[in-house]
Backbone bond lengths (Angstrom), bond angles and torsions (degrees), N, CA, C in turn:
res aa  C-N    CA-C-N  psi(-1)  N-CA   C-N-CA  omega(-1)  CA-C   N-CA-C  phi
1 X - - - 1.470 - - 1.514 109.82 -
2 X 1.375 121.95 141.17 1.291 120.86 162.39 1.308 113.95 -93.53
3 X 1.438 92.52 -179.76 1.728 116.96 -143.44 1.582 103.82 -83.35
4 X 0.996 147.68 70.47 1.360 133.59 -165.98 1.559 122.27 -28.27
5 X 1.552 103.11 137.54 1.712 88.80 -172.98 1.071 122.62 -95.01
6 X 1.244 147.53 155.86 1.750 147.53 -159.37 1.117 111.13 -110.18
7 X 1.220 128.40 116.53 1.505 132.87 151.54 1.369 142.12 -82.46
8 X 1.200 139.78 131.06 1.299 120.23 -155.69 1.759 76.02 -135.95
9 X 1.740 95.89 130.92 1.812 105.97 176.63 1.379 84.96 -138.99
10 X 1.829 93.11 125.95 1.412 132.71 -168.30 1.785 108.65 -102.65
11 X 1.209 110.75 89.42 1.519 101.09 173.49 1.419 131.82 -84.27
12 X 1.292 96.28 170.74 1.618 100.85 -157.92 1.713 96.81 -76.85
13 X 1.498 105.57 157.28 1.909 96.89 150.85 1.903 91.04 -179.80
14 X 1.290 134.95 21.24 0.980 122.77 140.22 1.861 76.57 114.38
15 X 1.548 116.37 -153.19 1.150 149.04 160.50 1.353 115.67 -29.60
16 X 1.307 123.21 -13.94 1.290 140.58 165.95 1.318 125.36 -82.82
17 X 1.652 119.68 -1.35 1.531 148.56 -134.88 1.292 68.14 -125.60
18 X 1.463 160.17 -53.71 1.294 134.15 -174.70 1.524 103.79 -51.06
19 X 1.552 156.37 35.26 1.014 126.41 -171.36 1.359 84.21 -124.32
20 X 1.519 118.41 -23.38 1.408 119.55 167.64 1.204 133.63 -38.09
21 X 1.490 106.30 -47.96 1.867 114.82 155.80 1.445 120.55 -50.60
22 X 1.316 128.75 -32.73 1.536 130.47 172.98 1.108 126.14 -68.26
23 X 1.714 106.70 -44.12 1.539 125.30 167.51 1.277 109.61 -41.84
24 X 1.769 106.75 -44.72 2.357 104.98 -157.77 1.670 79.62 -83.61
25 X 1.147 125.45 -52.61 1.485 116.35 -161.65 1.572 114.24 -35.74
26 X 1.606 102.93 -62.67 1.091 104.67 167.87 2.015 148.49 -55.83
27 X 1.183 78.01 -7.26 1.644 97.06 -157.62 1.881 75.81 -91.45
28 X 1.375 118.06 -53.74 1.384 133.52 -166.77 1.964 113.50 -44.57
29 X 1.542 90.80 -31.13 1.385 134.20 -149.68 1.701 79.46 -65.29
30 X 1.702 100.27 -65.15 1.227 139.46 -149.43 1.857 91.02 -66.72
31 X 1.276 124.43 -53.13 1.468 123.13 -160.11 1.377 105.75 117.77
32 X 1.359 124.46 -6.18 1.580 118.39 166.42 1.613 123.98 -90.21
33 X 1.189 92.13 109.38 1.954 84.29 171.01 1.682 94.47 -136.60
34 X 1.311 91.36 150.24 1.460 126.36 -152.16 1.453 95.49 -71.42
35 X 1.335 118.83 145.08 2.020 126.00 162.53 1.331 76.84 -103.34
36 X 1.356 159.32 -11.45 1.663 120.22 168.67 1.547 98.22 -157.01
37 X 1.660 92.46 152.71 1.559 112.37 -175.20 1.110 97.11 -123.22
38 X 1.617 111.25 161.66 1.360 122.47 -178.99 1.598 98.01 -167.21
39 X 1.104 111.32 135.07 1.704 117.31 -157.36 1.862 98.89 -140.77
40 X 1.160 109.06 130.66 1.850 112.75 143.83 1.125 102.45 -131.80
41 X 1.970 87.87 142.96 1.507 103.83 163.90 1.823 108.87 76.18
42 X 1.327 123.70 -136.32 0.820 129.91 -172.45 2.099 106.65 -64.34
43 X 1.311 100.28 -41.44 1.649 113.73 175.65 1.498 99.51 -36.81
44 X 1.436 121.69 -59.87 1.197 126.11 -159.14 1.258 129.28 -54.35
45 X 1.691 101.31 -32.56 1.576 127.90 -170.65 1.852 89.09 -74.72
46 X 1.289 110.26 -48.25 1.372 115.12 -129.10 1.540 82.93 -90.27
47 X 1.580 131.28 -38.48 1.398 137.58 173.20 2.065 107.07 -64.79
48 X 1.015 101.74 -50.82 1.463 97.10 167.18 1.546 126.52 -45.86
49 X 0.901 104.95 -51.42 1.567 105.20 179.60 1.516 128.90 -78.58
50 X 1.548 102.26 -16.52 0.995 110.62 155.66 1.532 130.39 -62.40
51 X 1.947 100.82 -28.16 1.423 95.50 -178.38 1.160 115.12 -92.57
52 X 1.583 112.47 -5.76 1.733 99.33 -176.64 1.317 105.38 -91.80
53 X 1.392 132.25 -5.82 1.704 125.26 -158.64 1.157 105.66 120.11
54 X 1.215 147.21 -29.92 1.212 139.32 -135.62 1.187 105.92 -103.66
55 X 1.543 134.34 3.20 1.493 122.48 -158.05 1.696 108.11 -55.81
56 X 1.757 105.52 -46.18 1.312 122.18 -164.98 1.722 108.39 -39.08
57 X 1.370 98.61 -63.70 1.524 128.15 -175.18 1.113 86.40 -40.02
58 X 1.584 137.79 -90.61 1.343 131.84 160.79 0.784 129.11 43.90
59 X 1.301 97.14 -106.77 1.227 127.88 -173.52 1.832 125.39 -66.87
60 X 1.604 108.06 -25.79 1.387 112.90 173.49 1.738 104.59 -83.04
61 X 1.467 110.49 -21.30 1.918 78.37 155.47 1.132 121.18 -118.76
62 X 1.094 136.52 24.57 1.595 119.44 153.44 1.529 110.75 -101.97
63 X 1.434 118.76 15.34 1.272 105.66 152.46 1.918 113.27 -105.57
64 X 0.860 100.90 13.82 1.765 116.10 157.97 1.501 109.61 -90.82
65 X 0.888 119.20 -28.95 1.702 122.27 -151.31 1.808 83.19 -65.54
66 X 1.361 116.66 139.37 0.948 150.00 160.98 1.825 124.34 -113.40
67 X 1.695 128.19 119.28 1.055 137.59 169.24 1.912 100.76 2.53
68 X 1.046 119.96 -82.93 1.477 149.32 -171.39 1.530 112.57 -26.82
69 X 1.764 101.70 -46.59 1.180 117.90 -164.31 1.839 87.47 -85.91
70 X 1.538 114.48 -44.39 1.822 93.21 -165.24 1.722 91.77 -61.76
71 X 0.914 115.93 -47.13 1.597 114.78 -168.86 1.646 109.71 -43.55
72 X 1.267 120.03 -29.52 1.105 121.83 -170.12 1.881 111.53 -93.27
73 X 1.373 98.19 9.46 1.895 120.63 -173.41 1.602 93.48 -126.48
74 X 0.623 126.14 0.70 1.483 120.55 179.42 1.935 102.33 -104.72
75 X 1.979 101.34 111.26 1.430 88.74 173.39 1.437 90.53 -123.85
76 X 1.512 91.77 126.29 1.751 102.65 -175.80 1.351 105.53 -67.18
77 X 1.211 141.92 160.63 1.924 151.05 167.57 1.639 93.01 165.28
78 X 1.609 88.98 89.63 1.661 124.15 158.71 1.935 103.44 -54.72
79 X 0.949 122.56 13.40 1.775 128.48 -159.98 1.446 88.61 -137.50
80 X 1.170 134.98 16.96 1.794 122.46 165.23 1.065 123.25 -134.64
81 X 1.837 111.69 8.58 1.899 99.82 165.83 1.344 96.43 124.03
82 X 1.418 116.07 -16.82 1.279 125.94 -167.10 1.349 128.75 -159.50
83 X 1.218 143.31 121.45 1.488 122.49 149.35 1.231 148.81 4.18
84 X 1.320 109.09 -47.19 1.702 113.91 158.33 1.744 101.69 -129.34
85 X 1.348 109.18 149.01 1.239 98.11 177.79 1.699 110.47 -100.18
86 X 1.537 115.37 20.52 1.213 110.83 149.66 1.895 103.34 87.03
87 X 1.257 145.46 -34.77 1.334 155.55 -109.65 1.767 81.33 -97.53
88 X 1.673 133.79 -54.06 1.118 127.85 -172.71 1.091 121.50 -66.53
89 X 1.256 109.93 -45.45 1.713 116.55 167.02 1.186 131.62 -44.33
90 X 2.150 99.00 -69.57 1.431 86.88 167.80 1.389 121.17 -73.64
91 X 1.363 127.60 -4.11 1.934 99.94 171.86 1.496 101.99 -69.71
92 X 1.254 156.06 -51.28 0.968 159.31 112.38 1.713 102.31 44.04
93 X 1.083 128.88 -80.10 1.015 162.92 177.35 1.549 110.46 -40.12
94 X 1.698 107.82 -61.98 1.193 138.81 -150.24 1.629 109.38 -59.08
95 X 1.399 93.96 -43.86 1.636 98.54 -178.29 1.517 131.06 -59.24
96 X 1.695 96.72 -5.99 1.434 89.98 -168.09 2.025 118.36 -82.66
97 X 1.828 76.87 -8.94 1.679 98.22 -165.89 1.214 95.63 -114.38
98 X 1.317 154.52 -86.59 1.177 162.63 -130.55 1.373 126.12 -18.49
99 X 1.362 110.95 -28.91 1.336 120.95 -169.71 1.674 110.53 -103.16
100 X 1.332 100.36 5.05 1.838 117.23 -162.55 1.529 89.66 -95.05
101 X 1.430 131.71 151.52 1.349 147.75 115.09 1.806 110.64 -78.19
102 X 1.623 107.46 156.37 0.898 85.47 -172.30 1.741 112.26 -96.46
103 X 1.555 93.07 -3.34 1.812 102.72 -176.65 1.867 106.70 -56.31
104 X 1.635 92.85 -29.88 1.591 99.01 -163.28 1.414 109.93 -89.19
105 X 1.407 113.00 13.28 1.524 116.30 173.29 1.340 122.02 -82.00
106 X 1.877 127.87 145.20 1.024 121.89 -167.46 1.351 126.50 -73.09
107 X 1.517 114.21 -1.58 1.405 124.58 176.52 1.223 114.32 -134.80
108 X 1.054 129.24 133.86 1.627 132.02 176.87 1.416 110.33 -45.02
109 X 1.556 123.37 105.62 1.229 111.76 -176.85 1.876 110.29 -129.72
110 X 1.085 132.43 148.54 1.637 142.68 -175.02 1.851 108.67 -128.84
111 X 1.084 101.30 148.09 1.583 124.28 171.01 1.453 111.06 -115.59
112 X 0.943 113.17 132.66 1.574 104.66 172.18 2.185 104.53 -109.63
113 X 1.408 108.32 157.49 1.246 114.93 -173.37 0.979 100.89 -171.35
114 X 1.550 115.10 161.15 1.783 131.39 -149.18 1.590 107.00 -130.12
115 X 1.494 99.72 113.04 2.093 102.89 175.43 0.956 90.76 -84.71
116 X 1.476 86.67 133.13 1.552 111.36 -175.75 1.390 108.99 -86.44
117 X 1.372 108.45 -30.22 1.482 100.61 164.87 1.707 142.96 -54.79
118 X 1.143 88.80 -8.17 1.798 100.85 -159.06 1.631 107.03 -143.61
119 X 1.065 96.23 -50.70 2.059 116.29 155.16 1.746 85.59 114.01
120 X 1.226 127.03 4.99 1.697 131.85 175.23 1.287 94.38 -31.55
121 X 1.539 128.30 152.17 1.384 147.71 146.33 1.521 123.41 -77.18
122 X 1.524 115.15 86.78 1.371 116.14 177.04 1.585 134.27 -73.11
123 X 1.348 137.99 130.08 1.241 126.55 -153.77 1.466 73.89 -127.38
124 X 1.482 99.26 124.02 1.942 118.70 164.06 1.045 121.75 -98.15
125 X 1.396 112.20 102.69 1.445 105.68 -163.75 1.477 117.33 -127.35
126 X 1.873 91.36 10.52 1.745 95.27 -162.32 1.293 88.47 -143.33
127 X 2.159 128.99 152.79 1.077 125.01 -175.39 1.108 144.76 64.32
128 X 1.312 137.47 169.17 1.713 120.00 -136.46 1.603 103.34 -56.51
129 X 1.050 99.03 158.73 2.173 111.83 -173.42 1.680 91.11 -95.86
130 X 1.262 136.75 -1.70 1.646 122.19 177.42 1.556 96.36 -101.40
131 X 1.112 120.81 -31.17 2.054 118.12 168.19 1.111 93.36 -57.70
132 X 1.358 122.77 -74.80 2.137 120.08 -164.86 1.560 85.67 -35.60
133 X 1.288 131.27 -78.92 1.356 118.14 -119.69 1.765 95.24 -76.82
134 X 1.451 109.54 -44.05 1.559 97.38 -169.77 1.609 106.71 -59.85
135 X 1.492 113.33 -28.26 1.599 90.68 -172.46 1.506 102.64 -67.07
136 X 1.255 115.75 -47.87 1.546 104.05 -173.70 1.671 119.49 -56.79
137 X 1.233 136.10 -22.84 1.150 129.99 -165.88 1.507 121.66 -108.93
138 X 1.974 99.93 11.93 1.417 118.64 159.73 1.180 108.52 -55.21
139 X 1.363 139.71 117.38 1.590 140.33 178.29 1.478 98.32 -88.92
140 X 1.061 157.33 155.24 1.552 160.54 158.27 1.305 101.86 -58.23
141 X 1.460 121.91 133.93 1.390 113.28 165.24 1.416 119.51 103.03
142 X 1.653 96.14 -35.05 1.794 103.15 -147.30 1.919 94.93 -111.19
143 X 1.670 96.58 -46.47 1.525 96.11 -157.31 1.684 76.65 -125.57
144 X 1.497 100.55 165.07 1.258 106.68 -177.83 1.890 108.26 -92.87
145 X 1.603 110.35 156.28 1.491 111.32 170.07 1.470 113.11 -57.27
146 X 1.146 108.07 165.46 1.808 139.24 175.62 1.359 114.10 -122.88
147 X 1.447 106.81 93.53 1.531 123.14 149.68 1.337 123.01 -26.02
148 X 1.441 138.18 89.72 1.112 135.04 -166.28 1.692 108.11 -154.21
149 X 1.295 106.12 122.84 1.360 122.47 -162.49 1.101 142.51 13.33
150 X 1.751 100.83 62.18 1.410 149.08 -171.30 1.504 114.45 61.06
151 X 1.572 106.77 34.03 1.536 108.09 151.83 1.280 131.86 -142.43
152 X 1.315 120.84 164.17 1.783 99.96 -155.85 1.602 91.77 -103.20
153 X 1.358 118.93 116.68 1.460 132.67 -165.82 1.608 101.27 -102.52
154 X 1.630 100.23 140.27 1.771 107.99 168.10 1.391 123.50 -138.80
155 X 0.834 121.52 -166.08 1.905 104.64 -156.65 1.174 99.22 -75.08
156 X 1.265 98.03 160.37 1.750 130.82 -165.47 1.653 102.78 -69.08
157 X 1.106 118.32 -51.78 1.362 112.69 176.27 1.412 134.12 -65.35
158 X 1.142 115.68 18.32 1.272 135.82 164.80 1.744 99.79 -75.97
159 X 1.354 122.57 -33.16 1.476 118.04 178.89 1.202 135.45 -129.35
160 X 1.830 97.79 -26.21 1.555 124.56 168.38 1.477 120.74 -113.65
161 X 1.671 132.02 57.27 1.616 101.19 -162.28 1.320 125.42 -69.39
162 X 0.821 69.01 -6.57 2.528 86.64 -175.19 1.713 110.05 -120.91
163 X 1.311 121.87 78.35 1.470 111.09 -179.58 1.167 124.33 -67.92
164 X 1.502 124.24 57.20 1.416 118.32 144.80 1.840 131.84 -35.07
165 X 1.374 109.82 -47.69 1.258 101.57 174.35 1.640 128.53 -65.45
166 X 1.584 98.43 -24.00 1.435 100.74 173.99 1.573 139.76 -50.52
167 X 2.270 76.49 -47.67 1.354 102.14 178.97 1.763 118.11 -70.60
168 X 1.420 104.47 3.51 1.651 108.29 -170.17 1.232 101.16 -105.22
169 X 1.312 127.10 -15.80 1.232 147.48 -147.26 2.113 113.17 -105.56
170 X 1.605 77.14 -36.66 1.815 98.04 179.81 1.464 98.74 -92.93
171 X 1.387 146.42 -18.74 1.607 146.67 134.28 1.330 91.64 154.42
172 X 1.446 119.12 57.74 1.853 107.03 171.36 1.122 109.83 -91.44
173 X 1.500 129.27 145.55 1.060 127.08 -175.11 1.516 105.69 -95.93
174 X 1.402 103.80 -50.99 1.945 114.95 -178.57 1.743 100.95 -106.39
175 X 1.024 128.54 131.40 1.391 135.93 178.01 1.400 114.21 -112.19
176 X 1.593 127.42 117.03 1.536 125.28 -176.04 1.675 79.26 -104.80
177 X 1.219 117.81 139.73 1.811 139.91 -163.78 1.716 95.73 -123.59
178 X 1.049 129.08 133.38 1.273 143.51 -176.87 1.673 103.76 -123.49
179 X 1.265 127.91 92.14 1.257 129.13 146.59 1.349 137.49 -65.52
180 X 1.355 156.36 92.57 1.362 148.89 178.59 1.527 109.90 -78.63
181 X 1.166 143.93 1.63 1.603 135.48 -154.88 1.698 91.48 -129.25
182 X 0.976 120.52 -5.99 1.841 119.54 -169.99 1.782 101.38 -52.51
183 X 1.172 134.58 150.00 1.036 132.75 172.33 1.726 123.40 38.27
184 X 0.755 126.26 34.65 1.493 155.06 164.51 1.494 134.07 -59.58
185 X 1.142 128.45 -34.49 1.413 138.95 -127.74 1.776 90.05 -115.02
186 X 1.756 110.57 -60.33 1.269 112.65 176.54 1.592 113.09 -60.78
187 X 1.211 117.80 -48.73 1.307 116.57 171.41 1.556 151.31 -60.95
188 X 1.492 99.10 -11.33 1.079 118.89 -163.89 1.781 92.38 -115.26
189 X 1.090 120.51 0.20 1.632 129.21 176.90 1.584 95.30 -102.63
190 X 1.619 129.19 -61.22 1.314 127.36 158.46 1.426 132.57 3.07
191 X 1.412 99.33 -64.13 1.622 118.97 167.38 1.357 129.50 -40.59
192 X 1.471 112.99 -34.28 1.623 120.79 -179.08 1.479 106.56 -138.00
193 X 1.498 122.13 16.56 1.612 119.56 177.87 1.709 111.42 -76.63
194 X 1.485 96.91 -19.39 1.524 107.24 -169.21 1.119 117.40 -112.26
195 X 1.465 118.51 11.80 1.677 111.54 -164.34 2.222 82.68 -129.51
196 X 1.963 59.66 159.46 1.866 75.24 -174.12 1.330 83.50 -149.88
197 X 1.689 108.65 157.95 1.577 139.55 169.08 0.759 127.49 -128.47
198 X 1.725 122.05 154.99 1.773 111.21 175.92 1.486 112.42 -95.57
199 X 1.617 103.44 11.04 1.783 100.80 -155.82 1.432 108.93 -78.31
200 X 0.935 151.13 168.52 1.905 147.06 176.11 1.698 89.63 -81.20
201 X 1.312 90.30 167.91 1.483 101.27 161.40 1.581 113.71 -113.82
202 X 1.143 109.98 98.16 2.107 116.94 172.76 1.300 87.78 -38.08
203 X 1.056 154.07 -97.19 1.330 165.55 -147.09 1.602 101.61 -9.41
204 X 1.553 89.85 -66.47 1.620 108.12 -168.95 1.674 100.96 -76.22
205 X 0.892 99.67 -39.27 1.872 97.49 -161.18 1.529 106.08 -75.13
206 X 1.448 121.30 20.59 1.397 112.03 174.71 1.220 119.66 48.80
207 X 1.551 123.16 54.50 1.702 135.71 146.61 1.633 108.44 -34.47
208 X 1.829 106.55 111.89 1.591 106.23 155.36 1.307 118.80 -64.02
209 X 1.379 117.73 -4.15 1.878 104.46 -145.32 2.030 73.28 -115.82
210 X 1.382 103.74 127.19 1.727 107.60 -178.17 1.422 97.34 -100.68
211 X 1.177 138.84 10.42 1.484 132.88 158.45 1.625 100.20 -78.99
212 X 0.758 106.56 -40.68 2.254 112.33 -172.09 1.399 97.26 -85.44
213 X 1.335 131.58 -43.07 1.398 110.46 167.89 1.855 119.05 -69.55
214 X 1.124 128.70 4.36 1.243 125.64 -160.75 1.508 86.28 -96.20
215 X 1.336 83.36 -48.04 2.241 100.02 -150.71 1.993 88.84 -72.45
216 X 1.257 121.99 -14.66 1.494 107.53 -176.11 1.627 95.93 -94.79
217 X 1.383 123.18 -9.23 1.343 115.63 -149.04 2.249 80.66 -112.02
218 X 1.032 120.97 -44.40 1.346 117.51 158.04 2.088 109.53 -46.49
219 X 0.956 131.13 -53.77 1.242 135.60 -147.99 1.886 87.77 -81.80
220 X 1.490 113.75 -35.35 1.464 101.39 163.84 1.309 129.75 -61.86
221 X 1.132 94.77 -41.57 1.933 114.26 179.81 1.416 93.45 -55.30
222 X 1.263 137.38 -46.69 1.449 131.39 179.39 1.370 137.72 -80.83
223 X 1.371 95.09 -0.34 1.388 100.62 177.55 1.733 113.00 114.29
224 X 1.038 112.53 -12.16 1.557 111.80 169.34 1.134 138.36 -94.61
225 X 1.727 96.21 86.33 1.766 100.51 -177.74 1.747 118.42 -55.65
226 X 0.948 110.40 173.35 1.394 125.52 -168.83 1.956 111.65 -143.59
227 X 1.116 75.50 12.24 1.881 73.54 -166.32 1.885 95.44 -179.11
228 X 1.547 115.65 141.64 1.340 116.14 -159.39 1.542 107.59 -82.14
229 X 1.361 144.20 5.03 1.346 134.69 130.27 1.516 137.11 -74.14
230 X 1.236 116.12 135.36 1.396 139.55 -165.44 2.132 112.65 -32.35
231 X 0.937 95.81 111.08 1.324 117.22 169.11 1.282 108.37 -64.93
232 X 1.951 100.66 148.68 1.462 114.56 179.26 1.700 122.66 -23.82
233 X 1.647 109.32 -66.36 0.892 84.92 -175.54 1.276 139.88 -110.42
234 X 1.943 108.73 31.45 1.387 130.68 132.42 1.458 130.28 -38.26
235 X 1.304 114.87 -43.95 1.651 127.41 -167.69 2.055 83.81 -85.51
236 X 1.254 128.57 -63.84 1.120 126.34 -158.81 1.758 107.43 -70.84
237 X 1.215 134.78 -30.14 1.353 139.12 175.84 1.713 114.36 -75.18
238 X 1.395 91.65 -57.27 1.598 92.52 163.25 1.687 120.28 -32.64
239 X 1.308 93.65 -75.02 1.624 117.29 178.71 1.880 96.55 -25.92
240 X 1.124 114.13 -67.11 1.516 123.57 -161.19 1.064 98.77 -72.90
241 X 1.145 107.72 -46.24 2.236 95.06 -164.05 1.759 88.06 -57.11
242 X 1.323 130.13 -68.31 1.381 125.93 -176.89 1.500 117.26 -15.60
243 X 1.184 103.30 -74.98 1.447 132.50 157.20 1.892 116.11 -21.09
244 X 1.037 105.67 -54.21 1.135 116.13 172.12 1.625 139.95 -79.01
245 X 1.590 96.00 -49.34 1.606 118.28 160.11 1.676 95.57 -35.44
246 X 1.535 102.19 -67.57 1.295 99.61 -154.55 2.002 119.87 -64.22
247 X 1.067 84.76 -42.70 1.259 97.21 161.38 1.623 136.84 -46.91
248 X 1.549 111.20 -41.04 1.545 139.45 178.96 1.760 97.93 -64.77
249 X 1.806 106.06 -56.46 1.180 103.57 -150.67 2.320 95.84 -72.46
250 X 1.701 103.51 -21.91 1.579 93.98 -179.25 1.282 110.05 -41.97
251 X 1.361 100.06 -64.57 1.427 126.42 -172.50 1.338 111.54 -37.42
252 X 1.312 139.86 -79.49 1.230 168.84 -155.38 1.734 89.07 -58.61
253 X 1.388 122.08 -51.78 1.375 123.42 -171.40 1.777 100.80 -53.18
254 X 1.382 107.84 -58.38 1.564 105.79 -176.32 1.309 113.22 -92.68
255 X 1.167 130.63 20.36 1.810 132.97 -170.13 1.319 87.11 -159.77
256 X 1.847 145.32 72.52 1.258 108.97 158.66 1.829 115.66 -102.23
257 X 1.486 101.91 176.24 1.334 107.95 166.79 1.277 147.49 -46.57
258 X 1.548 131.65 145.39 1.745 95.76 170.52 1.485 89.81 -88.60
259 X 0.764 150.72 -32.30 1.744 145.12 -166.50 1.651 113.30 -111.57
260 X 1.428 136.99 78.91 1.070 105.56 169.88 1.648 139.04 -122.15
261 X 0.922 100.60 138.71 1.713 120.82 -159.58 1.775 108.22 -64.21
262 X 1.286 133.66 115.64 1.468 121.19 155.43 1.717 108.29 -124.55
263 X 0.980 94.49 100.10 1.331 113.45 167.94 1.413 117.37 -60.96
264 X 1.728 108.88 141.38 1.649 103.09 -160.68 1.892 95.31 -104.62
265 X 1.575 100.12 106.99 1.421 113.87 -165.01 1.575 117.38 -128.60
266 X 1.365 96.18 30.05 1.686 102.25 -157.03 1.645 123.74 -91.42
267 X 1.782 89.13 -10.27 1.153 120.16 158.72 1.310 131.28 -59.78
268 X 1.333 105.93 -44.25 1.606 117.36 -161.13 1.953 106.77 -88.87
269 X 0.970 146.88 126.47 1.436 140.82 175.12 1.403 109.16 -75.78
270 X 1.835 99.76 -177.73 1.494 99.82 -158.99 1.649 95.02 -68.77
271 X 0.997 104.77 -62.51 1.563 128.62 179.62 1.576 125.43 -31.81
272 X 1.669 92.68 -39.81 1.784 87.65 -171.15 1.905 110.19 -86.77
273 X 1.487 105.01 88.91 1.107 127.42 160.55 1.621 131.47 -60.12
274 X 1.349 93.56 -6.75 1.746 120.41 168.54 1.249 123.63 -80.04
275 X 1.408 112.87 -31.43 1.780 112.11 160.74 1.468 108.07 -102.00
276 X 1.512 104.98 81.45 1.533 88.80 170.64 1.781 94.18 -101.12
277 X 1.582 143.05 1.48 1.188 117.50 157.52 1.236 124.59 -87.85
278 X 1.238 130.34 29.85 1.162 142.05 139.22 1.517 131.10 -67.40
279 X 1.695 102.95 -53.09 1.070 127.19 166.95 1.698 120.72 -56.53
280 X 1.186 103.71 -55.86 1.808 118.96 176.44 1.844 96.33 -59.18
281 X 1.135 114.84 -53.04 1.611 109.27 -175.54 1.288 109.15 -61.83
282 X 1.497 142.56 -42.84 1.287 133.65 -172.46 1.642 99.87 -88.46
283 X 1.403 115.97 -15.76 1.666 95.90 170.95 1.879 115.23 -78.14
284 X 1.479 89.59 -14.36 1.465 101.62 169.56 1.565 125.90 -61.09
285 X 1.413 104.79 -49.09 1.092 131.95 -140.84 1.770 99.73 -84.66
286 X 1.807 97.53 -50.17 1.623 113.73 169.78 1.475 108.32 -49.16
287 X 1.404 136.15 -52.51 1.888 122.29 165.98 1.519 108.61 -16.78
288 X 1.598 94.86 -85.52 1.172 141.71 -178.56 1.877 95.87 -7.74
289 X 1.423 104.96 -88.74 1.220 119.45 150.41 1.376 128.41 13.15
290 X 1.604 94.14 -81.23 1.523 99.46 167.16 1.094 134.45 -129.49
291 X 1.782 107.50 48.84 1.073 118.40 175.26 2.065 127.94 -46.27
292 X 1.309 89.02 -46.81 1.434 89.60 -178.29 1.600 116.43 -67.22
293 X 1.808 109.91 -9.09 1.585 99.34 177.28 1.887 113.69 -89.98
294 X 1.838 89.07 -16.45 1.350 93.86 177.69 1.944 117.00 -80.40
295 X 1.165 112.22 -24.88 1.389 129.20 -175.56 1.942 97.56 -59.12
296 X 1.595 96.76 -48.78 1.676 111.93 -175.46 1.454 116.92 -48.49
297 X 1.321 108.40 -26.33 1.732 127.93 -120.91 2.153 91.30 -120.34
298 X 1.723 81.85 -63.20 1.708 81.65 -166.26 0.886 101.38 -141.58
299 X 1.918 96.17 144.48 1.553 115.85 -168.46 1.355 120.11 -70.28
300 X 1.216 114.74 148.19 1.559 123.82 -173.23 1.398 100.52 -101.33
301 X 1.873 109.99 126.25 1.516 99.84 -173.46 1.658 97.29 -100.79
């Protein structure tokens, strides 16, 4: 008999995608590493780098990353599809892949991403691995689309947030499914239902000075309300996790996992990319958890 092959599908959920590093650590911990990956959105970044080598690198700077520093990656231009048009970040980003195809990778790996034209579900499975990942980890709203072989593509979780099918698709036999958005929606409204301020909002009050409207209109993007209704990217995360939940759980009903992971992340926002050892420890921690159902479940090569 052969060895059944393992899939590991990495879902998207923003800043919460650091938990993805805890998940492989642990799984690694365990004696399981995956013959196929399959990533949206944040999954993709975080499954990619895992396959070229790079997790380490990774992982030693975004657990440095400090508030200051995303603020200082964030270049706002309301004129590209999005809120930030993304250009500092992902070069930032860029180096870890650039030199990768993805045919020439050592494990069968896919991105999933959303035409915006048509709303089709694209599976990237061929050609440079820094196109897959930026188209998939375009969030709507937030980061701008990626022009990619003549269509303007946006994150994957707009249709797939959990690529189980991918991973069945690239020849997995057993699939451990990583959700980050599970139970989300009430909690992540929690956070600002109860708080109130005396501060104005620049936003609203028509600031002449466009350095003070930038830096108040960045400080939303990050999470710093100014006034006791829901900030930018409250109204835009909300929207998706909904969007997504609902979507995850269709899917999952007729495609589910043999292993699947929900990491307790309901705390952390899309944005705050500053606790990713928070994030890496509870993606750790969720194995851990259920190690003995995963031991039951899937073979250790």
């Amino acid at each position: 008999m052969t060895t059944p092959k393992i899939g590991l599908a990495l879902g998207g959920g923003a800043a919460r995608g650091w938990a993805h590093i805890g998940v492989i650590r642990a799984l690694e911990e365990m004696g399981i590493k995956p013959d196929v990956i399959a990533g949206t959105s944040i999954g993709s970044l975080v499954g990619a780098a895992y396959v070229v080598g790079n997790l380490d690198e990774l992982e030693a700077w975004v657990v440095k990353l400090r508030r200051r520093d995303i603020a200082a990656l964030l270049d706002i231009n309301l004129f590209a599809g999005g809120l930030i048009e993304g250009e500092k970040l992902m070069h930032t980003f860029k180096h870890y892949f650039s030199a990768h195809s993805i045919e020439d990778l050592p494990v069968p790996f896919g991105a999933i991403a959303t035409d915006l034209s048509n709303g089709n579900e694209i599976w990237l499975q061929k050609g440079p691995l820094w196109n897959a990942i930026r188209a998939s980890i375009a969030v709507p709203g937030l980061f701008s689309p990626w022009y990619h072989r003549d269509m303007w593509l946006a994150d994957g979780g707009l249709v797939n947030p959990v690529p189980i099918s991918l991973c069945r698709a690239l020849g997995a036999d057993k699939v451990i499914a990583v959700n980050l958005n599970s139970n989300l929606i009430t909690k992540h409204f929690d956070t600002f239902n109860n708080k109130k301020s005396d501060s104005k909002n620049n936003l609203q009050k028509g600031s002449t000075d466009i350095a003070e409207w930038l830096t108040v209109l960045k400080n939303r993007i990050l999470g710093e309300r100014q006034e006791s209704h829901p900030g930018i990217t409250d109204v835009l995360s909300s929207s998706i996790f909904i969007m997504q939940e609902r979507i995850t759980r269709s899917r999952m009903a007729g495609d589910p996992p043999d292993i699947y992971l929900n990491p307790r992340l309901e705390n952390i926002g899309m944005m705050e990319f500053d606790r990713a050892r928070e994030a890496i420890d509870e993606g750790y921690n969720v194995v851990k958890r259920l190690r003995e159902e995963i031991e039951l479940t899937i073979p250790i090569h």
